[in-house]
VOGU-3710 file (C-alpha; in Angstrom, 3 decimals, decimal comma):
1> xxxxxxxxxx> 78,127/124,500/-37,945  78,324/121,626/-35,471  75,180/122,151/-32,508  77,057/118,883/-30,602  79,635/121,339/-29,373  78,691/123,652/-26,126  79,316/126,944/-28,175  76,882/125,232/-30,811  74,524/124,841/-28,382  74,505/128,207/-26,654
11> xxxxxxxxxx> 74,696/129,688/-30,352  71,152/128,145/-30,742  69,743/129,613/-27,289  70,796/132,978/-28,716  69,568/132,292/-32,203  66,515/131,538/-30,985  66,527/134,660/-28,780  66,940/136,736/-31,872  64,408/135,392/-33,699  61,966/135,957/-30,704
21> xxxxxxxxxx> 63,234/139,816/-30,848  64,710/139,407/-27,536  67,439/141,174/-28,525  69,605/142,129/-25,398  69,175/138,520/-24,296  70,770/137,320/-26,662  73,623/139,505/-27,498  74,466/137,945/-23,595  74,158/134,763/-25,096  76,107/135,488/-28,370
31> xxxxxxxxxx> 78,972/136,790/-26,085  78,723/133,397/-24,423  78,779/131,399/-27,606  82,173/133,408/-28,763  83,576/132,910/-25,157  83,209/128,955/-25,173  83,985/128,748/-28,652  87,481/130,355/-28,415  88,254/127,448/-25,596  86,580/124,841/-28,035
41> xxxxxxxxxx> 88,667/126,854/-31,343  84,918/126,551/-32,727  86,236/129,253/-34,989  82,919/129,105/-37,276  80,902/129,486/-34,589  82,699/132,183/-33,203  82,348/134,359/-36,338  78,507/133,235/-36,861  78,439/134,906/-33,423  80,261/138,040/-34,471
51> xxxxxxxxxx> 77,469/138,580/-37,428  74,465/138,224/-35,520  75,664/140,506/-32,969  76,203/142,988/-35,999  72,350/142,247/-37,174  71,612/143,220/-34,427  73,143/146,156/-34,234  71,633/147,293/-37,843  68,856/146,629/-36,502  69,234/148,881/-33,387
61> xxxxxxxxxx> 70,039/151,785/-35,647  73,702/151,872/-34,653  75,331/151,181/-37,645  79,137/152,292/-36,556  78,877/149,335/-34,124  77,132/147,350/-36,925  79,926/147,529/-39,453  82,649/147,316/-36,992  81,763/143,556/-36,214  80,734/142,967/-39,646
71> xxxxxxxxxx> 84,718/143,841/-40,661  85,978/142,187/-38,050  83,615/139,024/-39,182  84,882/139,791/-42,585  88,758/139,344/-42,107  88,445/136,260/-40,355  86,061/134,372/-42,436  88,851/135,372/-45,221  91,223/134,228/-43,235  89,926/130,811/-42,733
81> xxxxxxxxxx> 88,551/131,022/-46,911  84,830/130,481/-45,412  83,224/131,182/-48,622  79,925/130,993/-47,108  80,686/133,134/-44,281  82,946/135,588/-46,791  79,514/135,744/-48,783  77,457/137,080/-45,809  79,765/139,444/-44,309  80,002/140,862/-47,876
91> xxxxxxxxxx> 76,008/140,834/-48,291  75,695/142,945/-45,190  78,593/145,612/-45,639  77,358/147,132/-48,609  74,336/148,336/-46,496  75,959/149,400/-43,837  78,409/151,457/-45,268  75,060/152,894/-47,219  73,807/153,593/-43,746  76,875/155,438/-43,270
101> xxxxxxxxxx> 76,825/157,469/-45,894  80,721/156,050/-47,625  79,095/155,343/-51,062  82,605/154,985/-52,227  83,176/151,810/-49,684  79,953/149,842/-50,445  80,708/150,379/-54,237  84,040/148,487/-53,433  82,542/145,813/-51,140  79,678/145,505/-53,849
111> xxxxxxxxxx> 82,549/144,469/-56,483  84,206/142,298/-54,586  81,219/140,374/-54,015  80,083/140,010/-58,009  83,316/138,860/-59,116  82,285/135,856/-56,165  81,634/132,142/-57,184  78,794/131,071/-55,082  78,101/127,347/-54,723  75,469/127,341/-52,188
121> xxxxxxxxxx> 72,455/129,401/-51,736  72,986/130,440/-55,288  69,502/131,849/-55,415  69,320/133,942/-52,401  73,100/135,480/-53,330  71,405/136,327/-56,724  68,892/138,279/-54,852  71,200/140,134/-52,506  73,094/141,150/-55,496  69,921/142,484/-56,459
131> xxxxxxxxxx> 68,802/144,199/-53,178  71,989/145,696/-52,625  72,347/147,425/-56,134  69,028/149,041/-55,504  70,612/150,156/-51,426  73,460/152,046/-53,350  71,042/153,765/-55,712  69,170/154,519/-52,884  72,329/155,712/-50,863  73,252/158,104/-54,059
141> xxxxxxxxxx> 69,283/159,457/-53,941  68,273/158,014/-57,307  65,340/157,256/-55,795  63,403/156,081/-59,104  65,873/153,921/-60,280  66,282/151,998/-56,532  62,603/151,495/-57,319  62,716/149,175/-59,928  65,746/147,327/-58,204  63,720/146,822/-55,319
151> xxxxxxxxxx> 60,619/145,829/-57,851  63,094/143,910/-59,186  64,484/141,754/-56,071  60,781/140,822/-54,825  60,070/140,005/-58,047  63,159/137,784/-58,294  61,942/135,882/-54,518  58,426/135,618/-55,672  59,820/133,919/-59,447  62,148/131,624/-57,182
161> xxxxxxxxxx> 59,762/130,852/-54,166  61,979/132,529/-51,429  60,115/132,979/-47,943  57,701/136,005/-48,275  60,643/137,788/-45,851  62,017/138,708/-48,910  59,379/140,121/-50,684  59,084/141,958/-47,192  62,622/143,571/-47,361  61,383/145,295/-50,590
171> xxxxxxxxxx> 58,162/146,162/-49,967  59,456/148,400/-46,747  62,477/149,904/-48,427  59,944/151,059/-51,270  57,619/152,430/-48,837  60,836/154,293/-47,235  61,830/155,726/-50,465  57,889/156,990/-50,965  58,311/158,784/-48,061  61,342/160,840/-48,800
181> xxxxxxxxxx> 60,163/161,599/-52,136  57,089/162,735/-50,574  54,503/160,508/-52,459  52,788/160,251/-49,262  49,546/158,524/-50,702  51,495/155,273/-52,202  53,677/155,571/-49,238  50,651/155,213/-46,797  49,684/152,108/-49,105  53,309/150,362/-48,892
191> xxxxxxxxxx> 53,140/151,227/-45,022  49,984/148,982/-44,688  50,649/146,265/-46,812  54,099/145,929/-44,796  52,344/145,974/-41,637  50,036/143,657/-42,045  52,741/141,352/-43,625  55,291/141,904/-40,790  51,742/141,064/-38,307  51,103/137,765/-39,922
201> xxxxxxxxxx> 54,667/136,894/-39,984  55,509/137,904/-36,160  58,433/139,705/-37,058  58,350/142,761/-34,865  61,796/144,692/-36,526  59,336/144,816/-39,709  56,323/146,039/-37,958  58,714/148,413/-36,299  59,343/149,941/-40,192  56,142/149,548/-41,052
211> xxxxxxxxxx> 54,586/151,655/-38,244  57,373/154,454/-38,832  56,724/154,347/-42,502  52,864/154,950/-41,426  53,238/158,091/-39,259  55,857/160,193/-41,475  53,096/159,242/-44,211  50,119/160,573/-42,693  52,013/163,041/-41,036  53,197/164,141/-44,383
221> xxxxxxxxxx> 49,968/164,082/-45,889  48,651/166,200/-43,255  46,287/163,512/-41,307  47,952/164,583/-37,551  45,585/161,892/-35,812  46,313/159,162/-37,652  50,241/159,902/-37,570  49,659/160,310/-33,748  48,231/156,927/-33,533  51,265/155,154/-35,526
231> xxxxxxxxxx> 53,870/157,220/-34,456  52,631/155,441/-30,554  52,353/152,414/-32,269  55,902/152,821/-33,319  57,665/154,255/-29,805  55,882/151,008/-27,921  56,724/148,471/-30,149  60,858/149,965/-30,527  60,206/150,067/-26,823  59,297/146,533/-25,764
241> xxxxxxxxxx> 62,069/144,983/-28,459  64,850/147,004/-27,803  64,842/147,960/-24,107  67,144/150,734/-23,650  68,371/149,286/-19,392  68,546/145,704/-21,382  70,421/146,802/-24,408  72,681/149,059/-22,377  73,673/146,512/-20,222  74,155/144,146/-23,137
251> xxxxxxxxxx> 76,670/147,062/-25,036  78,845/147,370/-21,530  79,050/143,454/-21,514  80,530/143,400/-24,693  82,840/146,139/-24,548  83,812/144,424/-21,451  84,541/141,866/-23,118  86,147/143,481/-26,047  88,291/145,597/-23,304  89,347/142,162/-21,774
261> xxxxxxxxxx> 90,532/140,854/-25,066  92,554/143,876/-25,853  93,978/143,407/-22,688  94,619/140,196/-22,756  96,184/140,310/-26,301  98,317/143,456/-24,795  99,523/141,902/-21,804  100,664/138,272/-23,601  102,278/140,401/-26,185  104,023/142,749/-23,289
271> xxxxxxxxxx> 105,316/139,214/-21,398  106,586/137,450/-24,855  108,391/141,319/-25,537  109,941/140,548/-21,744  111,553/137,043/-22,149  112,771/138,361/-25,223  114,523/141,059/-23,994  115,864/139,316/-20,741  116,983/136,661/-23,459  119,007/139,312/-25,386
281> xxxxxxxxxx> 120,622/140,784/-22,191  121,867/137,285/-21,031  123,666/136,052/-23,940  124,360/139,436/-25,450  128,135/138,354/-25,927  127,148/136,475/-28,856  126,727/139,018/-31,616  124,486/136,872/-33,766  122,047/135,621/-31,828  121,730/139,664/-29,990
291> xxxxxxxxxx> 121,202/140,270/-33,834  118,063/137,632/-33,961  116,383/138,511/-30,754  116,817/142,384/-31,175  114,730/141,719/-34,347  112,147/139,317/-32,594  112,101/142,387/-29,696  111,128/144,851/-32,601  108,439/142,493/-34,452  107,073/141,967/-31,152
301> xxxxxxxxxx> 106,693/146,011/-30,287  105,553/146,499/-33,342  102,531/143,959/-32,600  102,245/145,383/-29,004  101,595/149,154/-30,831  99,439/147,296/-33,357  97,007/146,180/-30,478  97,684/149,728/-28,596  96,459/151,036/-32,310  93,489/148,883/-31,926
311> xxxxxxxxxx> 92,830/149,670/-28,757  92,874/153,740/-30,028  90,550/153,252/-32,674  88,450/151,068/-30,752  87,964/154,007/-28,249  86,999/156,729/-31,188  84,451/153,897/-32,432  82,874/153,940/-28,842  83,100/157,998/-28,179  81,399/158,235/-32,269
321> xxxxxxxxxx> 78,985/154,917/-30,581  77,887/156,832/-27,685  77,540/160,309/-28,860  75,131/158,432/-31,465  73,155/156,503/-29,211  69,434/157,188/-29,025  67,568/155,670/-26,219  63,767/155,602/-26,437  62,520/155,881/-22,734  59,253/156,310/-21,569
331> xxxxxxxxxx> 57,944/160,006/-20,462  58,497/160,768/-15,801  56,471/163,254/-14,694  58,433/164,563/-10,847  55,389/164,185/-9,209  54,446/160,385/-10,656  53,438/157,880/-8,059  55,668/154,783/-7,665  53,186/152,313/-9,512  52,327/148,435/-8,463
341> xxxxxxxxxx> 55,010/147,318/-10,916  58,435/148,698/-8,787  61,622/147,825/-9,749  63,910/145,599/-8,011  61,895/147,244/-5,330  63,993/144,786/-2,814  67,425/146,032/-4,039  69,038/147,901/-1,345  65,263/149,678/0,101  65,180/151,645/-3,575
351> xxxxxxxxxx> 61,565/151,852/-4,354  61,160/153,041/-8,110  59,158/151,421/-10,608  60,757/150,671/-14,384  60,061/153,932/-16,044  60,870/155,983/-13,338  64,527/154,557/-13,412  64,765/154,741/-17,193  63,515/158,391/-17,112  66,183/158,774/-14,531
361> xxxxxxxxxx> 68,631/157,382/-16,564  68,243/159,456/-19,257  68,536/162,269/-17,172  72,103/161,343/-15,926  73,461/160,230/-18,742  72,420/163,973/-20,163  73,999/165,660/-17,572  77,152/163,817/-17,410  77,902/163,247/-21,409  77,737/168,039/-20,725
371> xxxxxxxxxx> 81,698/168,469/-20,522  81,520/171,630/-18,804  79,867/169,647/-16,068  82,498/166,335/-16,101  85,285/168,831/-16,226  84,344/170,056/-12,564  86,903/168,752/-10,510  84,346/168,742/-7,306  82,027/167,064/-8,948  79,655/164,703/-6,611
381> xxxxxxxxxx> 76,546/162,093/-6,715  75,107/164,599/-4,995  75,692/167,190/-7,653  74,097/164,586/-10,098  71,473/164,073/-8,277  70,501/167,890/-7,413  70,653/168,393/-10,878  68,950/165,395/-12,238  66,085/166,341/-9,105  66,620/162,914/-7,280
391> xxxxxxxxxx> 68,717/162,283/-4,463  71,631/160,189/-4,071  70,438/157,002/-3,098  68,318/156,817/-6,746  71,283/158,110/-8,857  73,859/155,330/-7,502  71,031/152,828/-7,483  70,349/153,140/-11,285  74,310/153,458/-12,375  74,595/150,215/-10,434
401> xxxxxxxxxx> 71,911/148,803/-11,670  72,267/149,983/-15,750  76,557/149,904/-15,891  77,295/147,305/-13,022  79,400/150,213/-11,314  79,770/152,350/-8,453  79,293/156,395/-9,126  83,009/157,403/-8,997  84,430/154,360/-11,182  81,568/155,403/-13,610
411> xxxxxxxxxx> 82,846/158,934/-13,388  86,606/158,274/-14,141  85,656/156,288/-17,043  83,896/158,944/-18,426  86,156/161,468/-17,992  89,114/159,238/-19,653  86,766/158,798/-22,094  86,466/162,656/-22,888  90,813/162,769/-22,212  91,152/160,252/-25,239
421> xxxxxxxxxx> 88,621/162,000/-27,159  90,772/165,350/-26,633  94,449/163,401/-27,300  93,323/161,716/-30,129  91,813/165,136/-31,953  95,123/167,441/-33,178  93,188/169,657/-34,922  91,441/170,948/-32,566  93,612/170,147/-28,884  97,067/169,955/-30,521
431> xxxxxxxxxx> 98,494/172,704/-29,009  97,066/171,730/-25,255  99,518/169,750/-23,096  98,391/166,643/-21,145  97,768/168,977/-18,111  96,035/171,047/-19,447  93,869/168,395/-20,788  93,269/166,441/-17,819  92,370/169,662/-16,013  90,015/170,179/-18,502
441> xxxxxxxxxx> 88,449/166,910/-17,448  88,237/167,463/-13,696  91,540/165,824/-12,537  93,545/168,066/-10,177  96,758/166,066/-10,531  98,962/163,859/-12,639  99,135/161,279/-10,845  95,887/160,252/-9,977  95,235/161,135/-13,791  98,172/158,713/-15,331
451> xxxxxxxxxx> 97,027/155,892/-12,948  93,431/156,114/-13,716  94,232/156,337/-17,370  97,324/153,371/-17,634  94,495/151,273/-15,619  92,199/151,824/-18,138  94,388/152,056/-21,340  97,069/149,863/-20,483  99,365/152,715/-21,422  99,892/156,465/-20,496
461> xxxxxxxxxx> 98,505/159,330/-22,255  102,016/160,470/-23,611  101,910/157,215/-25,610  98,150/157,485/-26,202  98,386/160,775/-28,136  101,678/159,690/-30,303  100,242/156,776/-31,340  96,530/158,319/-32,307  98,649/161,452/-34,066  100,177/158,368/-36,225
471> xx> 96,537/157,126/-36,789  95,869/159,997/-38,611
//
């Protein structure tokens, strides 16, 4: 992958980002990367981009997200017959669709990737072959059997001399297993050695597992204080790696960016459908070429409700994203003192320190994700803020801060959200019509309602719901 080139380069800032566990840092600089690279057509580093993003994501928990970029990753390494690439994306989908629960998918995935030919890195592909065999066993809860696969694969690194990260992997997913069988004793064993492996190695996603693997142990086992003491261990370390104000504004940057390449991709499409059209209308006399352009007109719709597709399924993946995001913030207590430590203290005479706007946070994103309480048409900041027991000024403050928007843009969003949610699902809001719907989401009108949602959309909700009926 050529480092001369300026997405190399920035590729290498957020490499070594990643590696630091600064993860929302560098999913900023990942987006970067993919943004230069598609000026430099740096399409390698582009999709190197596109699978550390994903790692990160796995390792984040969110494995919808994870999998989605991993495809994505997938189709265009295959495209340009990367076989090094092809052989990653392939080594990470199996888990993920494990993750998921589709045994069924990673079986396929898993297929595809023995009948491979690897020519470099034979060793380590030998091991992932390995590693994920024992991940399906595990998925299918034939827990002994994953065992000795895992056994198995850390034997394997240790035979071959692969970095003691290896060995690591299998150590932890054994010590996970222990714990759902409930051998809490050899569990609390595998939870040490991992921890004390992950410590030497500086590799806090490890310790993470190992401290989580520690407290369901002893908690298991009946030892409350010392599952107390790792399950703290556990909550600060998640907490200082994956900040949830850092990693949420790293998510709305890239589904801003996302959004602005569906967009973009809708609109060129949309402009190429226009000349074509004009082109048939001016020289419609001549019956052949009306012929060739009415069938360039079609192909080109046909791509325009491919992206508008995209766009669809790309909006259930975020409402199944969010509804499955789990934020670890920090306990607020109403009557906590700011402390020494204030956030953006400066930033427009809002005095709060970090964990007070994090604990507010949480709050508002638990009232607003109620929909009896986005479907109120009068809904206000001050509402929010009554309810969340703040006042205005801190509720607009922290949506600012956290989503890089005002209250009422945040609001409309949300509620077109919940609208696309309710066009896209037949079963259960078939038999609604669009007014109904978008009175069920707080608009009083249609025309405020198709504006907000064509802005947003890039088409109206008529179209919206044929299109996601035809999805199903």
């Amino acid at each position: 992958m050529p480092a001369n080139t300026k997405s190399g380069m920035t590729k290498i800032i957020a490499d070594g980002l990643y590696k630091d566990g600064n993860y929302p840092l560098a999913i900023t600089y990942y987006i970067k990367g993919m943004e230069i690279a598609e000026k430099e057509d740096d399409k390698r580093t582009y999709m190197a981009c596109i699978g550390n993003i994903a790692n990160i994501y796995e390792a984040f928990g969110d494995y919808e997200a994870n999998l989605f970029y991993l495809l994505k990753g997938y189709k265009m390494s295959k495209k340009l017959n990367d076989e090094e690439l092809i052989g990653k994306y392939l080594t990470n989908i199996v888990p993920a669709y494990c993750h998921l629960g589709n045994i069924k998918k990673a079986k396929e995935y898993y297929d595809i990737a023995k009948k491979m030919q690897v020519s470099k890195n034979a060793t380590q592909w030998e091991y992932f072959l390995i590693y994920n065999s024992a991940r399906i066993k595990q998925a299918e809860r034939k827990y002994d059997e994953a065992v000795k696969d895992h056994l198995r694969a850390a034997a394997y690194a240790e035979k071959n001399e692969l970095d003691d990260i290896f060995i690591l992997y299998q150590e932890s997913e054994i010590g996970n297993i222990l714990v759902k069988k409930h051998d809490y004793g050899n569990a609390i064993k595998y939870g040490a050695k991992c921890r004390d492996m992950s410590v030497e190695m500086d590799n806090a996603e490890m310790e993470i597992n190992a401290y989580k693997i520690l407290y369901e142990a002893y908690a298991g086992n009946g030892d409350s204080d010392s599952a107390r003491k790792y399950r703290v261990l556990y909550l600060e370390t998640y907490d200082s790696v994956f900040s949830a104000k850092g990693m949420n504004q790293a998510r709305g940057k890239l589904q801003e960016y996302e959004s602005r390449k569906s967009t973009e991709e809708i609109s060129s499409l949309t402009s190429i459908i226009n000349i074509y059209t004009l082109a048939v209308i001016l020289i419609s006399i001549l019956l052949i070429i009306t012929i060739v352009l009415a069938v360039v007109v079609i192909r080109k719709n046909r791509n325009l409700r491919n992206a508008q597709r995209l766009l669809i399924n790309k909006n259930n993946d975020l409402i199944k994203s969010d509804r499955s995001k789990v934020a670890i913030v920090p306990s607020y207590n109403e009557g906590d003192e700011a402390g020494d430590d204030e956030f953006d203290g400066n930033a427009g005479g809002v005095d709060m320190t970090q964990e007070q706007a994090d604990a507010l946070l949480a709050k508002i994103n638990e009232i607003i994700n109620t929909p009896e309480i986005i479907s109120d048409p009068d809904l206000s900041l001050k509402i929010i803020a009554d309810m969340a027991k703040s006042n205005t000024k801190y509720v607009s403050f922290v949506i600012n801060k956290t989503y890089n928007k005002n209250f009422r843009t945040y609001i409309n969003e949300k509620r077109i959200m919940e609208a696309c949610r309710m066009l896209s699902d037949n079963e259960h809001y078939g038999n609604m019509t669009i007014q109904a719907i978008y009175e069920e989401v707080g608009y009083t009108n249609a025309t405020s309602f198709n504006r907000t949602f064509k802005k947003i959309n890039g088409m109206t909700p008529a179209m919206y719901k044929k299109l996601a009926a035809k999805e199903k």
